[in-house]
C-alpha positions, 0 to 999 in steps of 0.5 A: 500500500502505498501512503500519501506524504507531504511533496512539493509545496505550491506557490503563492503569489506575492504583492511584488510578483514573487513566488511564497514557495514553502519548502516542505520542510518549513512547513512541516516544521511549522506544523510542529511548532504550533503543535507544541504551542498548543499543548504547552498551554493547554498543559501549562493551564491544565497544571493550574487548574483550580475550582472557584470555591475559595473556601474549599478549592479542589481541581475541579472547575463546574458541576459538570466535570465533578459529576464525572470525576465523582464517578471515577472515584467511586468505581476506582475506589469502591466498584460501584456507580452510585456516589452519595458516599462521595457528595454527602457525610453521614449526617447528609450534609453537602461535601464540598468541593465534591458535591455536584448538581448534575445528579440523579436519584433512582433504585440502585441493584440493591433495591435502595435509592442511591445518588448517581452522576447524570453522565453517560456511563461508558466514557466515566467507565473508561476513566476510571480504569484509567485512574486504577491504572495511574492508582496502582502505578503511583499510590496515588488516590482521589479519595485523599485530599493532599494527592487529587490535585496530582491525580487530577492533573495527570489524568487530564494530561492523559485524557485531553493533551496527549489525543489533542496531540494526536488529533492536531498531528492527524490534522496537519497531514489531512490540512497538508493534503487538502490545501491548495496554497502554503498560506490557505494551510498554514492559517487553517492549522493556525487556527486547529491550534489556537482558535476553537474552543477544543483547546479551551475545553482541554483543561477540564474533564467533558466530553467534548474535547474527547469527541473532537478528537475521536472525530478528527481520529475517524476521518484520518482513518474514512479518507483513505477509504474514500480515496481507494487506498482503504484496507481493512483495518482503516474500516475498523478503526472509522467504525470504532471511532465513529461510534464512540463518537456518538457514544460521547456526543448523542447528536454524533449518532447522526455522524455515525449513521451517515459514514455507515452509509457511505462506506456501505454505498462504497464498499458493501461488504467491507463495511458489514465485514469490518465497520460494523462489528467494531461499532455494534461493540461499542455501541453495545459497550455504551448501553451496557454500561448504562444498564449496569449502572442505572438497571435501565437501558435509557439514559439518565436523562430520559428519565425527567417525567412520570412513568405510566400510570398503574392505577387509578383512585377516587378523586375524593382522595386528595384530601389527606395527601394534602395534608402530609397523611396516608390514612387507612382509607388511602392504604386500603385504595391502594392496596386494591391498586396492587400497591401494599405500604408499611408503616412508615410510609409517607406522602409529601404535597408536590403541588397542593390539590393536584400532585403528590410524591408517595414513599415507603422507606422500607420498601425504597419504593416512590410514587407520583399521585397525579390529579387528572385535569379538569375535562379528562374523560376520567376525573381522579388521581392517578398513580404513576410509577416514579420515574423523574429522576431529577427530583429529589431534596434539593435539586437545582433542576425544579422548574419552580425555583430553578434561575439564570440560564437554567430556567430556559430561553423563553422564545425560540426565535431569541435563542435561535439568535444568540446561539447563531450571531448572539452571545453564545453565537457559533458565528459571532464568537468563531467567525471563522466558521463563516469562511467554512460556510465559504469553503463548502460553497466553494468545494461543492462549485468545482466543475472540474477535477483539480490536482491536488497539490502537494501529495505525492506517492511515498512510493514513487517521489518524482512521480506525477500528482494524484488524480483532480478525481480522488481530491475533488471526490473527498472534497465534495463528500466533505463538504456535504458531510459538514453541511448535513451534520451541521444542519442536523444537530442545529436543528435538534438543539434549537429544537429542544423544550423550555428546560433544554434552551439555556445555552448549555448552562454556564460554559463559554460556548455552544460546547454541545457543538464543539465536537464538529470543529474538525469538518469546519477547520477542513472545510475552512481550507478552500476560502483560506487558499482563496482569501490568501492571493490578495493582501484584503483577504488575509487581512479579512482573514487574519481579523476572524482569526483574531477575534475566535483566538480572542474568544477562546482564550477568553476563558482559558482558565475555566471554560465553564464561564460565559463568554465576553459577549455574553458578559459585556450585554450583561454589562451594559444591561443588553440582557439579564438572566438571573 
């Protein structure tokens, strides 16, 4: 088999007429000293990685990451999912410095209630054998206050920096061979390096840095396939990664659904062969996981309303729930509803009149008693199984007393806004997305085959460029992919209820979709080549690149913050969410 290098760099001309010929070498070099930049300061960031909390600093940075890392100490130290041993001291007070929002309350496999994190399952998973491994190897532990600062900072060294190495190294070969000019190159992997919110994501445990990478992982290995140079293991891989790609972003699935159909339309049964085991294997890994942890196949947050109903009683009933008391009366009617209740079971008023929780300590059973609306063709109170899972004391998620971004943008249309051009705006934070909007115009405009510059055979030095067929097929095809996946996963954020429009809490981005970065950074290619023959287009450019560096560095020590837009509106009373 024969693999594509780096050949002979093509030439820019000048303002005075000269040829910007970059020797290869150059280039390459220059690859690896942005490469170097970049993971000299996520590194240097990581090692300062710090908590707001002054009065109990840990090296966690939001609810978010410590939900995760809650998990992994409790399957690294103890084997188990559940983490109110972690969050909470004996007499049910608040850890702090460990206790999170991002909770769930369910029965647990021992037929009690537990607390666990309300993130996906499989990534915690992997993490916490991580943490064994880096437990048995130094001594180290989560669980002791003076030693989870290092374990902290070498995991995410681990975790984040060492795959953002490789994901920027994959990117500069895939950049070097898709660009047509040293400039439109140099300026994207500039970019790669700088100017996403993949590397300000990097310091702090989520799930989305990973995903960038695993994305950016999957499309080195689809490419060559693309281009008929694929074997067999680049089909396993693509199908590896694809789907752990959409294990750790649910929208990625869409990204997996669509590479399973193009190699399948490339190659049937390659793709049967050799896409499919690999990806079933970790899809099943991710139910898997879940299941175990949570004895349910659905994720956490599936969980966030009232299961069926199971019974039915008499609307005359409501009376003693709303006063706190489960009387004789109440027992009797729902032991007929197959319910039996010991003694000590209680019955607290959710909403007077209307909605009440039932409990029975012995049993760790719980019940939703819902009055059926007015006009209902049977008037009563049901009893429904208990399946909200983020209602428990002191939840952050109550709808009734929940604040800021939390409580939801009311209007659709105003969150369409601010997450296109407004505070948390893909456009108006990263404005060099809208050179990709350009590059995918420009590589699906191609009337002709075009040569693709700079990728010889290793095979053979001196011989010809590859064929304008394979470079201008590859474009197409990623250019269609980033519009149709961009379009896809818009359209299910901005879709999303009330609860679900807060702009992804308190983070410095829309980061739900920072793990697309990958096809935007290659579909920015062809606009940079094109704005780079002209001294106004790199100053366009260079001013887009300016303001998405500035925005990602915005919040380099803490990515769970707001970004400046949204804090200079604040400042001058443009918007408040309190």
């Amino acid at each position: 088999m024969s693999i594509p290098t780096v050949g002979q760099a093509s030439s820019l001309p000048g303002d005075s007429g000269r040829q910007d010929a970059c020797p290869t070498w150059l280039r390459r070099a220059l690859y690896c000293l942005f490469i170097v930049i970049a993971a000299s300061l996520v590194t240097a960031r990581t090692m300062r990685v710090r908590s707001p909390d002054a009065f109990s600093p840990t090296p966690f940075q939001s609810a978010n990451d410590k939900s995760r890392w809650c998990t992994i100490r409790a399957l690294g130290d103890h084997g188990v999912y559940s983490i109110e041993h972690i969050i909470f001291y004996s007499d049910d007070s608040q850890v702090r410095g460990w206790h999170t929002i991002d909770l769930v309350r369910h029965r647990g496999p021992d037929g009690r209630e537990h607390y666990y994190s309300s993130k996906p399952t499989l990534l915690t998973t992997l993490l916490a054998g991580e943490y064994w491994l880096v437990k048995q190897a130094t001594g180290l532990s989560l669980s002791a206050p003076d030693q989870v600062w290092v374990v902290t900072r070498l995991m995410l060294v681990l975790t984040n920096v060492v795959p953002l190495v490789i994901a920027l190294c994959l990117l500069a070969r895939m950049i070097d061979s898709l660009g047509q000019s040293d400039w439109g190159r140099l300026f994207t992997f500039v970019a790669a390096a700088l100017a996403t919110f993949v590397t300000t994501y990097s310091v702090t445990l989520n799930n989305h840095s990973i995903a960038a990478c695993t994305l950016v992982f999957a499309l080195a290995a689809t490419i060559p396939i693309w281009q008929e140079r694929g074997q067999w293991w680049h089909f396993a891989l693509a199908g590896l990664l694809f789907s752990f790609t959409a294990a750790s972003e649910l929208p990625a699935v869409a990204m997996l659904a669509l590479a399973a159909a193009g190699l399948a339309w490339k190659s049937p049964l390659k793709t049967a062969l050799y896409f499919a085991p690999p990806a079933l294997l970790v899809l099943a890994a991710a139910l898997g996981t879940n299941y175990y942890a949570h004895g349910d196949w659905r994720p956490p947050y599936a969980h966030r309303q009232d299961g069926p109903a199971i019974g039915m009683l008499k609307d005359a009933l409501a009376v003693p729930p709303n006063d706190n008391r489960v009387t004789d009366e109440l027992r009797s009617a729902l032991a007929e509803a197959g319910i039996e209740l010991s003694a000590d079971a209680t019955v607290i008023t959710k909403s007077r009149g209307d909605r009440w929780e039932l409990f029975d300590p012995q049993s760790h059973h719980r019940y939703a008693l819902q009055r059926t609306p007015e006009g209902a063709e049977s008037l009563g109170i049901e009893i429904r199984q208990w399946d909200n899972w983020y209602d428990y004391p002191g939840t952050h998620w109550d709808r009734r007393t929940v604040t800021g971004l939390d409580r939801g943008e009311p209007s659709p249309l105003v969150y369409t806004f601010h997450c296109l051009v407004g505070h948390h705006g893909l456009f108006s934070l990263t404005p060099l997305w809208l050179l990709s909007i350009a590059g995918c115009w420009l590589w699906l405009g191609f009337a002709k085959p075009r040569p693709l510059v700079g990728v010889m055979s290793e095979s053979s030095p001196t011989s010809t460029l590859t064929t304008g067929q394979g470079f201008e097929k590859t474009t197409r095809t990623l250019a269609l992919a980033a519009i149709f996946i961009t379009a896809v996963v818009l359209a299910f954020y901005l879709t999303r209820p009330l609860a679900d429009r807060n702009y992804g809490g308190g983070t410095c981005c829309l980061r739900w979709l920072i793990w697309i970065t990958p096809l935007w950074l290659l579909t920015l290619l062809p606009a940079a080549d094109w704005l780079g023959k002209s001294r106004a287009g790199r100053i366009i450019a260079l001013t887009l690149l300016a303001i998405s560096v500035f925005s990602a560095h915005y919040a380099a020590d803490n990515p769970w913050a707001h970004p400046w837009i949204f804090t200079l509106g604040e400042w001058l009373g443009w918007w408040k969410y309190r």
